[in-house]
Every structure is written in structure tokens, then in C-alpha cells.
C-alpha positions as CSV (number, residue, x, y, z in Angstrom):
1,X,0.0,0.0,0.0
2,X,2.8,2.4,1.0
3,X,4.5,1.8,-3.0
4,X,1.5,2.6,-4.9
5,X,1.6,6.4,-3.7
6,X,5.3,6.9,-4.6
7,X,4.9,4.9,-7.7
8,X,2.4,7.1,-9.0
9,X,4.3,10.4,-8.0
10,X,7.6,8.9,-10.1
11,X,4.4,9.0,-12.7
12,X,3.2,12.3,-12.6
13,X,6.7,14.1,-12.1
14,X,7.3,12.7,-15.7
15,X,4.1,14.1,-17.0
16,X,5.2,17.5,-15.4
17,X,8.9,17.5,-16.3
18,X,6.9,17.0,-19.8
19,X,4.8,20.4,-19.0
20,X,7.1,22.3,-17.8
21,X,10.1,21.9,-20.8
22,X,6.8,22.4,-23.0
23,X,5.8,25.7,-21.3
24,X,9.4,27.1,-21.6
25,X,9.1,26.0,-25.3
26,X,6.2,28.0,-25.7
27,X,7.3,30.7,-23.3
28,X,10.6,31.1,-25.9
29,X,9.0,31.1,-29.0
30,X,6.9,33.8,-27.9
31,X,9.5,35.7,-26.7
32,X,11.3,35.3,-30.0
33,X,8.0,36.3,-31.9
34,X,7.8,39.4,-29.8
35,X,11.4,40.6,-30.2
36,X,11.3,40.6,-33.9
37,X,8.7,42.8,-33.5
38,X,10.1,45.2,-31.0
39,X,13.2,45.5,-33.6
40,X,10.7,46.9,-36.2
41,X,8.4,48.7,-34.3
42,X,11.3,50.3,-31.7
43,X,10.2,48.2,-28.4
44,X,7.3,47.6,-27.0
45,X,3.8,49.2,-28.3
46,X,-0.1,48.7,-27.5
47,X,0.0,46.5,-30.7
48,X,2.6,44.8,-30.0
49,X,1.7,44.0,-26.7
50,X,-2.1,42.5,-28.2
51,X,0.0,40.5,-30.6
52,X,2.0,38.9,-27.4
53,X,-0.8,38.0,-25.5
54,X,-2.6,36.3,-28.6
55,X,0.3,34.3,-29.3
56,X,0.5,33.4,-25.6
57,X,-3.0,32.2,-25.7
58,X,-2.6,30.4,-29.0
59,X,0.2,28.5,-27.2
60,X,-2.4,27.7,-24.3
61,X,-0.7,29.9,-22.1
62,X,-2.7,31.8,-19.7
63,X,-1.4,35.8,-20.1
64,X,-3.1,36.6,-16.6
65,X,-0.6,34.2,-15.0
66,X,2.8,35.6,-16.7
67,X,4.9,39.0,-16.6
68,X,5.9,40.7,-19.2
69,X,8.8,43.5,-18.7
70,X,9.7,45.6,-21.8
71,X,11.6,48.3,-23.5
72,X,8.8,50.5,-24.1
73,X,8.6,52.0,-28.0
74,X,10.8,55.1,-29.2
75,X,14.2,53.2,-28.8
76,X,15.6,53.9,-32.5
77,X,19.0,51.7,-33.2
78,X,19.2,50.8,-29.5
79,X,19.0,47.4,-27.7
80,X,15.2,46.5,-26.9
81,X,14.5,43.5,-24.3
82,X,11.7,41.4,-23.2
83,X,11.2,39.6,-20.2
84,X,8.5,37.0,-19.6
85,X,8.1,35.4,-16.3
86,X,5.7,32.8,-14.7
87,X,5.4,29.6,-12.5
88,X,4.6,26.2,-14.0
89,X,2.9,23.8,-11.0
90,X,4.2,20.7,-10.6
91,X,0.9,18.8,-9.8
92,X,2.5,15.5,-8.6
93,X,3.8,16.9,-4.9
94,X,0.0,17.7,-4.1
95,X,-0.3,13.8,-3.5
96,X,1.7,14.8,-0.5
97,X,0.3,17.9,0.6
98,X,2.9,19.9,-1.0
99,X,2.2,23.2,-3.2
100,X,5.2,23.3,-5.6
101,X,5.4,25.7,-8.5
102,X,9.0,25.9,-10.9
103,X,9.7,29.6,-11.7
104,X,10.2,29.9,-15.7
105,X,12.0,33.3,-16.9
106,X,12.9,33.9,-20.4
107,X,14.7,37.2,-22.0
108,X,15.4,38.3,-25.1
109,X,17.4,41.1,-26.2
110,X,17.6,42.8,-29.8
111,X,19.0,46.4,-31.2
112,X,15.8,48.2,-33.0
113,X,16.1,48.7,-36.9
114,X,13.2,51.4,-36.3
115,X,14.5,54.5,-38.6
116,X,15.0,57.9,-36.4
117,X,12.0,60.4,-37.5
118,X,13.1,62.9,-40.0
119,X,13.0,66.5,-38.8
120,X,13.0,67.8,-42.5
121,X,11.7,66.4,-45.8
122,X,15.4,67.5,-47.1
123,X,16.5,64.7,-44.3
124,X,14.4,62.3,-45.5
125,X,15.8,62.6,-49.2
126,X,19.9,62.7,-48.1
127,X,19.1,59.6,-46.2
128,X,17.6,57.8,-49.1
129,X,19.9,59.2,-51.6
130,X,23.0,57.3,-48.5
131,X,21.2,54.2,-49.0
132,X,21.1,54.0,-52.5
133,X,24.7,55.2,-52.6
134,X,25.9,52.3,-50.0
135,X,23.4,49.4,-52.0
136,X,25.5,50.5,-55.3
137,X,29.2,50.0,-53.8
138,X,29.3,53.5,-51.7
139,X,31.3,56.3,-53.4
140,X,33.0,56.0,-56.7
141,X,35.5,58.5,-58.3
């Protein structure tokens, strides 16, 4: 009688070892989603932010449960992050009358590609005029 309990936790700690690598999984390619994002839109925006929690719940991730700490939009060519954090429950120690939870963080970190607004239209036409001039093999006598 005294096997049977600890043969069936050796059971269910496989089932949530299982969970939990499948959360952080999920967690990551999220957070990978999301960066990309933050690169073109400068960090972190109301749009982006929608986008994050629909992938989370398309990953069956519940976004109520999880952090999210971000560089907030308006970073131009500097680094952006994102930070998720949660807890995953690891179901098998309540056979025991234990409440155990495994912490799951995951950051990301990339440089924004978000062009600097122009302050002049005659800006906006050097800059393109540069990038033309660099795409063709930059200046030639």
C-alpha cells in the first residue's frame, strides 16, 4: 500500500517535467515572436503588446498568470528586451500535501532597426539618396 503512492508520483513528475520543458518552449518562441517585432516597431507598443498576449493564448498559455517586462517604443538603433516570467505547477507533490510551482523566466534582447524620424523632408531625401549610394558600392571616383 505504502509503494503505490510513490509509484504514481515517479508517474506524474514525468508528466510535469513534460509540461514544464513544453511551457518554456512555448514561453521562448513567444518571446522570440515578440522581439522581432520590437526590432521593427522600436520596443514595445499597444500592438505589440495585443499580438504577445494572442500568441500566448494560441500557445495555451494563460497571459493573466505571466509577466511581461519591456523596452517601451521610441528606442531607435538601440538594444530592446523582453522579459516574460511565470510559474509552471508541478501537480505530482499535491499527492503529498505539498504546493510546488518551478519559476520559468525567459529574455530576449535585440537592437531596434526602427529608422529615427526625419525632422526635415530635405533629411528624408539625403538619407535615401546614403542608401542608394551604399546598396550601389558607396562612393565611386
Amino acid at each position: 500500500m505504502l509503494i503505490l503512492p510513490f509509484l504514481l508520483f515517479f508517474l506524474l513528475v514525468g508528466a510535469d517535467l513534460l509540461r514544464w520543458q513544453t511551457t518554456v518552449l512555448s514561453v521562448e518562441n513567444v518571446a522570440d515572436t515578440a522581439i522581432e517585432r520590437m526590432e521593427q516597431q522600436g520596443g514595445m507598443d499597444e500592438r505589440v503588446a495585443q499580438q504577445v498576449t494572442r500568441w500566448m493564448e494560441k500557445t495555451h498559455l494563460q497571459p493573466e498568470q505571466w509577466s511581461v517586462m519591456a523596452t517601451p517604443v521610441g528606442t531607435n538603433g538601440e538594444e530592446v528586451t523582453i522579459t516574460l516570467t511565470g510559474r509552471v505547477p508541478f501537480l505530482s507533490f499535491r499527492l503529498f500535501g505539498f504546493d510546488v510551482s518551478v519559476p520559468v523566466e525567459v529574455t530576449r534582447v535585440g537592437i531596434s532597426r526602427k529608422e529615427p524620424p526625419f525632422h526635415s523632408e530635405h533629411e528624408a531625401v539625403q538619407s535615401k539618396e546614403e542608401t542608394v549610394k551604399n546598396q550601389e558600392g558607396g562612393d565611386e571616383p
